[in-house]
C-alpha positions in Angstrom: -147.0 35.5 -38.5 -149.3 32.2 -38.7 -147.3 29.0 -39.2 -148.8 25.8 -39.8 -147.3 22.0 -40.7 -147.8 19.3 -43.1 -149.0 16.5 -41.4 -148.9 13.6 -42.4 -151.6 10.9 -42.2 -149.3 7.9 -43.0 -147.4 8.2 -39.8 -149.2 11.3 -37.4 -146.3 13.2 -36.9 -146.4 17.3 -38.6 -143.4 17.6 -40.9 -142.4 21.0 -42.4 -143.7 24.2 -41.6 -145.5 26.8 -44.1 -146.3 30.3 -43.6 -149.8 31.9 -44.0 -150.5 35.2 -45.3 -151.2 38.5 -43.5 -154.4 40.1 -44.1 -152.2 43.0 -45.5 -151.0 41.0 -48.1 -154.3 40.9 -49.5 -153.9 44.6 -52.0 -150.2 43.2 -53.5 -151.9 39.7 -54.4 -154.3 41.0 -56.2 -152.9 44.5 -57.9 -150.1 41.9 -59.1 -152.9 39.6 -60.7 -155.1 42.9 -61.6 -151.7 43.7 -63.7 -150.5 40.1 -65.1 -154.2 39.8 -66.3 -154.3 42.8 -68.0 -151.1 41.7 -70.5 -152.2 37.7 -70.6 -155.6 38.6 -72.0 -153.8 40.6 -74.6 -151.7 37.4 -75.3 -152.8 35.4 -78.5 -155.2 32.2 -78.0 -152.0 30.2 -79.6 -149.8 31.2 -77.3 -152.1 30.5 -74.3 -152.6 27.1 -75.5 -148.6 26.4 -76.0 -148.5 27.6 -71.8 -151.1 24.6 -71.2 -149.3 22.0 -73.6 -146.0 22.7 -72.0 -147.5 22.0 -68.4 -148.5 18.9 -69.4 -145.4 17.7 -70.3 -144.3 18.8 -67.3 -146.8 17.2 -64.9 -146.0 13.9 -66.8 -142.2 15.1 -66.3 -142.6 15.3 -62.6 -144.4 12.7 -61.9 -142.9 10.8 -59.6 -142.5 14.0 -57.2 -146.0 14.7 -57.7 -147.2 11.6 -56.4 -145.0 11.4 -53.4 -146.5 15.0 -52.4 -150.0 13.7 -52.6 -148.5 10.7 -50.7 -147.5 12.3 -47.7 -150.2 14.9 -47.3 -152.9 13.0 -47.8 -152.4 9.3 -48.1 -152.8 8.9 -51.6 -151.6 5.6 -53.0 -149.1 5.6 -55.4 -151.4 4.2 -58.1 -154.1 6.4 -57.7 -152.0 9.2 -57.4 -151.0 8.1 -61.0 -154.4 8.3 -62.2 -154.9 11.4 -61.1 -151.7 12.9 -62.7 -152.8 11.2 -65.8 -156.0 12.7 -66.0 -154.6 16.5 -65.3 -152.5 15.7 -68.4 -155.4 14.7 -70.4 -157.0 17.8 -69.0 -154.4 20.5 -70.0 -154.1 19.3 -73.5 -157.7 19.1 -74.4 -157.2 23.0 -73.7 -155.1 23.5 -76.2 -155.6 21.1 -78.9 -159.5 22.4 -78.6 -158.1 26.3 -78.1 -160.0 28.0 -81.1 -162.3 25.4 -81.1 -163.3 26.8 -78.1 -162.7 30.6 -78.4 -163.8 30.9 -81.8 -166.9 34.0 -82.4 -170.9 32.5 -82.4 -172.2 33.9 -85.9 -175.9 34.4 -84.7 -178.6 35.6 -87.6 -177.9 39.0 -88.0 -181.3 39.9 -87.3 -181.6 43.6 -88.7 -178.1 44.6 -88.8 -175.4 43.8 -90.8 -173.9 41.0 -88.6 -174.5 39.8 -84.8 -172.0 37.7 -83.4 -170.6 36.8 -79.9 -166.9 36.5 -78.8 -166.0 35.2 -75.6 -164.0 37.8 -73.0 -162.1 37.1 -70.0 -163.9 38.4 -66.6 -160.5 39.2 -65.0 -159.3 37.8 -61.8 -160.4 34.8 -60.3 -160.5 33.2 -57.0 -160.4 29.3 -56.4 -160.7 27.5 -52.9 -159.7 24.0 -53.6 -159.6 21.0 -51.6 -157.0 18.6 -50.5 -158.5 14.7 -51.9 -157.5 15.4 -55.6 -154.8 18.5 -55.4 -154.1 18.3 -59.1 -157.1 17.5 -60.6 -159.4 19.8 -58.9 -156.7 23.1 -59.8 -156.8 21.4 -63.4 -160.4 21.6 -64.4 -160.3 24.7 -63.0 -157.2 26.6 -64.3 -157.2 25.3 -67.1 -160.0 26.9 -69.5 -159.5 30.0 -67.5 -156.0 30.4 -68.1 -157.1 29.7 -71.8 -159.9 32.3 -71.7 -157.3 35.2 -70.2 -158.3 35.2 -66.8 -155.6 34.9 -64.4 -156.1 32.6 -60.7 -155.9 33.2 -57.2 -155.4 29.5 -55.7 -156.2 29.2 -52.0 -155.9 25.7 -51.6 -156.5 23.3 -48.6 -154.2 24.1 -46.2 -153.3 20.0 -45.6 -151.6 20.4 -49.3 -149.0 23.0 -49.2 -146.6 21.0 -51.8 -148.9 20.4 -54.2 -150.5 23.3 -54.2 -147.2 25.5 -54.8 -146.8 22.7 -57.4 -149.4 23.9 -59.3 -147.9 27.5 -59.7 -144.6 26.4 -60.1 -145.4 23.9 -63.0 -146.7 26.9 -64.3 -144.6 29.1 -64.3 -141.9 27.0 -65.5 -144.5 26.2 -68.9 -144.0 30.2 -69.2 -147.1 31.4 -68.0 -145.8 34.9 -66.3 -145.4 35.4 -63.1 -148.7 36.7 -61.6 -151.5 34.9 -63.6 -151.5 32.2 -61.5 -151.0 32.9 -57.5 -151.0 30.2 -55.2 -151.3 31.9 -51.2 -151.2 29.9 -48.3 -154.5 31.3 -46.4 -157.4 30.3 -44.1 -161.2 29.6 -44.8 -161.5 32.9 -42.5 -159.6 35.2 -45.0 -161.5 34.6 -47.8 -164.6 36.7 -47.4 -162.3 39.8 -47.6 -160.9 38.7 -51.1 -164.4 37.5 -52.7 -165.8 40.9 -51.3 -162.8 42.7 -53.5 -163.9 44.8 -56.3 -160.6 42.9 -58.1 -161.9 39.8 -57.9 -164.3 38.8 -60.7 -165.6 35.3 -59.3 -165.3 32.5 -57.1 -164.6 28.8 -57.5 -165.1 26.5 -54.7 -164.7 23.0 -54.3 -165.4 21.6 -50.9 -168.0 21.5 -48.0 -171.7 22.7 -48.2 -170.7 25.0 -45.5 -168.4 26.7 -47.0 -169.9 26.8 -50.3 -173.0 28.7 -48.6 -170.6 31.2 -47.1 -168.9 31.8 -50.3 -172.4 32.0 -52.3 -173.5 34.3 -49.8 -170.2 36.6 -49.8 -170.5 36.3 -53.9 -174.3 37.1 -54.4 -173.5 40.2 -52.4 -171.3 41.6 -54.1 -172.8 41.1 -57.7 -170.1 38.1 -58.6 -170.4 35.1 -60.2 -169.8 31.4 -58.1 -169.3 27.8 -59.3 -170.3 25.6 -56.4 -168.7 21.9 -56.6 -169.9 20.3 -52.9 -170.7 17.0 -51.4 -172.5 13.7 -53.0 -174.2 10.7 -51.8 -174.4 9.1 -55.1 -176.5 6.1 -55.6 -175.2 2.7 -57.8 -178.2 0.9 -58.7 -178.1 -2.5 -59.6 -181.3 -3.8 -61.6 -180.3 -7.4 -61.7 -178.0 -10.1 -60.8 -176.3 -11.3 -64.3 -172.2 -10.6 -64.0 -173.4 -9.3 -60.1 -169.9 -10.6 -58.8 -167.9 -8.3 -61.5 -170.2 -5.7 -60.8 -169.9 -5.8 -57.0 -165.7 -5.9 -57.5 -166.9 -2.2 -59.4 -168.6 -1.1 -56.4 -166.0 -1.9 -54.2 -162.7 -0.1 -56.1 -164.8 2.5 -56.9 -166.3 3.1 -53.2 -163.1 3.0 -51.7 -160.6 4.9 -54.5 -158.9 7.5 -52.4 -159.6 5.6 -49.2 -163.8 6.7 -50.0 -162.5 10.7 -49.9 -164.3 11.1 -53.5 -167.3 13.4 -53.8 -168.8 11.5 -56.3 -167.8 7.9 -55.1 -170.7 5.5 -55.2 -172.0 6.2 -51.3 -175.4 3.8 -51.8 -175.2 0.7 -53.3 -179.0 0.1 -54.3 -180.3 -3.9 -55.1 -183.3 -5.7 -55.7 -184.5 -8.0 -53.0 -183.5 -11.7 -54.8 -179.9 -11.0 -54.5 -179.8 -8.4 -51.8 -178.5 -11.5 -49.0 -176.1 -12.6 -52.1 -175.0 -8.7 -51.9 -174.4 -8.2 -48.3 -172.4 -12.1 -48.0 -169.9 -11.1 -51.0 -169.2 -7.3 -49.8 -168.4 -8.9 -46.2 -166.3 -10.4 -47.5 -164.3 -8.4 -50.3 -164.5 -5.5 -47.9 -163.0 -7.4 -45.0 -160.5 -8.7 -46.8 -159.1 -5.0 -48.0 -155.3 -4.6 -46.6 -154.9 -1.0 -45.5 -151.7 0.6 -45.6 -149.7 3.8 -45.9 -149.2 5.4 -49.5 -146.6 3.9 -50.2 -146.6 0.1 -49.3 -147.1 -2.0 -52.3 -149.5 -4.3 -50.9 -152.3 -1.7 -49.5 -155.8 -1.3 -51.1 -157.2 1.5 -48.9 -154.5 4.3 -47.6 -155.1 6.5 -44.5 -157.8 9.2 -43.8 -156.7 12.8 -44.8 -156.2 13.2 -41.3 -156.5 11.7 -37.5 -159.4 14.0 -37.0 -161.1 12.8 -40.1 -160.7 9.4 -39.1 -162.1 9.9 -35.9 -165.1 11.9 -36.7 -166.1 9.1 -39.5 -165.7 6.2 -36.5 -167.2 8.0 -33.6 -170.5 8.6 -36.5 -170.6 5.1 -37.1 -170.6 4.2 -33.5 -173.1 6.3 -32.8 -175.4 4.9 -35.5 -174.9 1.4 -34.4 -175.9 2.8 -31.0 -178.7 4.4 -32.1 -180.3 1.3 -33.8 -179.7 3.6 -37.3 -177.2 1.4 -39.0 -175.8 -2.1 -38.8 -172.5 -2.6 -39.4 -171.8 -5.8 -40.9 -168.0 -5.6 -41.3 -165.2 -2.8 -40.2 -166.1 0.6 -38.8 -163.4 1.0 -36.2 -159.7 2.9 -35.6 -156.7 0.6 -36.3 -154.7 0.6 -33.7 -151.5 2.0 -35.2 -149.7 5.6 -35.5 -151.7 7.7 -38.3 -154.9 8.3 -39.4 -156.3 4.3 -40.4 -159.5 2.6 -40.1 -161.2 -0.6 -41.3 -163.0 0.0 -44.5 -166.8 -0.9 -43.3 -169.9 -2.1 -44.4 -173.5 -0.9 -43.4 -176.4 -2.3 -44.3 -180.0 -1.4 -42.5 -179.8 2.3 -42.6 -182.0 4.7 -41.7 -182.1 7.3 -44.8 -183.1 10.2 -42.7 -180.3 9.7 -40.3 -177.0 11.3 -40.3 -175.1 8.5 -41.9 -178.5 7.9 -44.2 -178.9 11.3 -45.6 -175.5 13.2 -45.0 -172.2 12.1 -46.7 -169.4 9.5 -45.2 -166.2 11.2 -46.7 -164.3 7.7 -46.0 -164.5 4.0 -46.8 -167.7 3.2 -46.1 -170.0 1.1 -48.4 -173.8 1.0 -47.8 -175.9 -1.5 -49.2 -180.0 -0.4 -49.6 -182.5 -3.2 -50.3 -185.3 -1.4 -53.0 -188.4 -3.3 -53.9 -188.8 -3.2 -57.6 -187.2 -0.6 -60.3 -189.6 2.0 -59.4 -188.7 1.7 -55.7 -184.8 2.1 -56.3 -185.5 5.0 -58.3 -187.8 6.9 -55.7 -184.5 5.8 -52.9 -181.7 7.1 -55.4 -184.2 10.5 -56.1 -186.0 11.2 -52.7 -184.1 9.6 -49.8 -180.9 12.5 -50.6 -180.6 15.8 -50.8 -177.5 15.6 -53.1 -177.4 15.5 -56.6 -173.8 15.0 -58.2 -173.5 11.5 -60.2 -175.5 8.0 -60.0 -174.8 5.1 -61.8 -177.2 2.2 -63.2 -175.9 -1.4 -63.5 -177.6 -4.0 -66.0 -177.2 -6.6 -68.2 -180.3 -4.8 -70.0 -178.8 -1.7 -71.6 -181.7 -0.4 -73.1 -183.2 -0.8 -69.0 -180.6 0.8 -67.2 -180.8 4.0 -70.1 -184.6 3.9 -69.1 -183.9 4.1 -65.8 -181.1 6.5 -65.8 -182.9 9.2 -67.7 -185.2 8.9 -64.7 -182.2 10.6 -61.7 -182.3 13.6 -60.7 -178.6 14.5 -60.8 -175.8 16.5 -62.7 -174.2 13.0 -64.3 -175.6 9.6 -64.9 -173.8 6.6 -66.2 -174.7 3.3 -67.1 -172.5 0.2 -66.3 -169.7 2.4 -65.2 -169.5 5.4 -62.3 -167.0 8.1 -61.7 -166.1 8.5 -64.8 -164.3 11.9 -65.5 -162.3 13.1 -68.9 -161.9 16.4 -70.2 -164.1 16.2 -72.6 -167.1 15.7 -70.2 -168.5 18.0 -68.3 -168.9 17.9 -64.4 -170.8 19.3 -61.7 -174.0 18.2 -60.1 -177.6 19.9 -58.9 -179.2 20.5 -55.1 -177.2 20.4 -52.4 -174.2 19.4 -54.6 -173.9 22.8 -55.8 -174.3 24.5 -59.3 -172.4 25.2 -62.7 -170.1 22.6 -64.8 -166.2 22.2 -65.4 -164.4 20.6 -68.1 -165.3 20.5 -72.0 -166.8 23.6 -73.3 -168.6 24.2 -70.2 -165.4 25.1 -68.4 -164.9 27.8 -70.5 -168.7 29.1 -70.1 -168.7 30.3 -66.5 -166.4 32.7 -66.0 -166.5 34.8 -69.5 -167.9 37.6 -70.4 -169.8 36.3 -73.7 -170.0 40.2 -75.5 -172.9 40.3 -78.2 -171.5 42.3 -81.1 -173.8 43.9 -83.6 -172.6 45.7 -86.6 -175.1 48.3 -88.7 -174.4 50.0 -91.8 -176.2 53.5 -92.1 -178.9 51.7 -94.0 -179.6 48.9 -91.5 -182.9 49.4 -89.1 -182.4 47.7 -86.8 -184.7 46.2 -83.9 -186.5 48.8 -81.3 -185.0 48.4 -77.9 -186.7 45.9 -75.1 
């Protein structure tokens, strides 16, 4: 038996212990979600969609003890933890106020038959490997137009967020979905190939490193299954001119550092024209310096801990080692605070080298870093060429009608104008390149794992079209 602990990152210390699964636990996991998704699928699309009202209520119900889970396993401040809850809500009800919206057949021109038409099928069982920096949300988007569609979930979630990950189930459960469709198991990275490899499992959702989502791409193509793939970002703010650039820079900042920076598509490279880039640096010194950081639940605190000591330290050691290395300057912050759990001063780089590691690889932590572009074009060819990455961007400008010009011209999954982050669930999500493939939320989270079954039906007097 494989124990581990919750630790938490307010204070350093591990808390209770949790108990992974055995390897042979693997065939009554999934024969018990082979079974429960044999009877859900058979379950009518209103009573699917009264499951995913009633979990709603039940999030907004719970709230409080939500929050305080996020809180101690990952730092989470209390009001961001609120917009997170609030969010899931808005996710699980667009589910179900949108349910036969959504299912409803395709009429397609019959095209030599009587009729053609597509209806959309569950695949079956489904595997999701979540992460830990928004426990809720990231189950949500996932869960929620699958549970719709009849599939039923496997949840192996980041092992740093044992309570809200059993959360997720038993919020579930207690909506009156039946036991089975949704699974959460407490397992490591290491076990997972097995269950991807499973002829029971139908696809594979990850959220999380570029690491693992290679291995679990890898595992998936093998074995003939389908794979969302939501990774890393580096996502570039550009800002085209200096009207309002105070309020605009205030933007940068609370979005840059929401969830203490542990946001894959957080602004990471803040991109400015040359006659304001001095004004730029000056006024992040000193909003960024003057951040308070504090644990989850103190009041006063605008940036929270790192997920974890080890997180913390990698993020400080790579900065050290880019001022060392003439890479980076760092104008403000960068270093451990010198107190139990996982802190650090929210910094500030400016001077970077894009082809170095904290240039061209992401900073999963509250780091801001300013770029100075010559002209339009030249921001542009830094957001586009100068990453690998490809989730979200953002284009700031008094000039609407500019910054749609110029957004149109990223090469990413999501582009906003003169806001960043945004995420409803009515909006799809998911990015290109080495921020992986496929979309969540709004109709496209019901388009990846479904069978969509062309029907054709041909009286004995229809001809038909010759086969391909």
């Amino acid at each position: 038996m494989v124990t581990f602990a919750l630790q938490n990152p307010n204070t350093g210390t591990d808390e209770e212990q949790f108990e992974r699964i055995e390897d042979s636990d693997r065939d009554a996991i999934l024969d018990r979600a082979t079974e429960a998704q044999r009877s859900w699928q058979e379950t009518s699309i209103d009573q699917r969609a009264s499951v995913l009202l009633a979990v709603a209520d039940l999030y907004e119900q719970h709230k409080d003890q939500l929050i305080e889970h996020m809180g101690r396993e990952m730092g989470k401040l209390r009001p961001w933890g609120a917009a997170e809850l609030d969010i899931v809500v808005g996710i699980y009800r667009w589910y179900a106020d949108n349910a036969h919206e959504l299912l409803a057949p395709e009429e397609l021109p019959a095209q030599g038959a009587d009729r053609s038409y597509v209806v959309k099928r569950p695949l079956g069982v489904l595997l999701g490997i979540m992460p830990w920096n928004f426990p809720y949300y990231q189950v949500a988007r996932w869960a929620a137009p699958n549970l719709l569609l009849g599939n039923a979930l496997v949840l192996k979630h980041a092992g740093i967020c044992p309570l809200s990950s059993q959360a997720c189930e038993d919020l579930l459960i207690e909506a009156g979905l039946p036991r089975g469709v949704f699974q959460n198991i407490y397992a490591s990275g290491s076990q997972m190939e097995p269950f991807i490899a499973d002829k029971r499992i139908q696809g594979v959702s990850l959220t999380g490193s570029e690491g693992a989502g290679s291995a679990v791409a890898k595992t998936a193509g093998e074995h003939y299954k389908k794979s969302l793939l939501e990774l890393g970002g580096n996502d570039p703010f550009l800002v085209l001119d200096a009207e309002n650039l105070e309020w605009v820079l205030d933007r940068y900042v609370d979005i840059r550092m929401f969830a203490t920076g542990q946001a894959c598509n957080a602004p990471k490279r803040l991109i400015v024209q040359p006659e304001f880039y001095d004004r730029t640096v000056a006024y992040l010194e000193k909003a960024i310096g003057a951040l308070t950081v504090g644990a989850y639940d103190d009041p006063d605190a605008d940036v929270g801990p790192l997920s974890s000591i080890g997180a913390r330290d990698e993020i400080v050691d790579r900065l050290a080692t880019a001022a060392r290395e003439g890479t980076a300057t760092i104008r403000v912050g960068g270093k451990k605070i010198d107190r139990d759990g996982a802190y650090m001063e929210p910094a500030l780089l400016t001077d970077v080298d894009p082809s170095a590691d904290v240039g061209c690889n992401e900073i999963f932590g509250p780091v801001a870093i300013v770029y100075k572009a010559d002209g339009v074009d030249e921001a542009v060819r830094i957001a586009n060429e100068e990453s690998e990455y490809g989730l979200s961007s953002s284009v700031w400008s008094s000039d609407v009608d500019k910054a749609h010009e110029v957004a149109a011209q990223l090469k990413d999954g999501m582009t906003f104008v003169n806001e960043h982050a945004v995420t409803a669930a009515g909006l799809p999500f998911g990015g290109v390149g080495r921020s992986g493939y496929g979309r969540e939320l709004a109709q496209w989270g019901v388009g990846e794992f479904v069978n969509e079954k062309l029907i054709r039906v041909s009286g004995q007097h229809s001809a038909g079209l010759s086969p391909a």
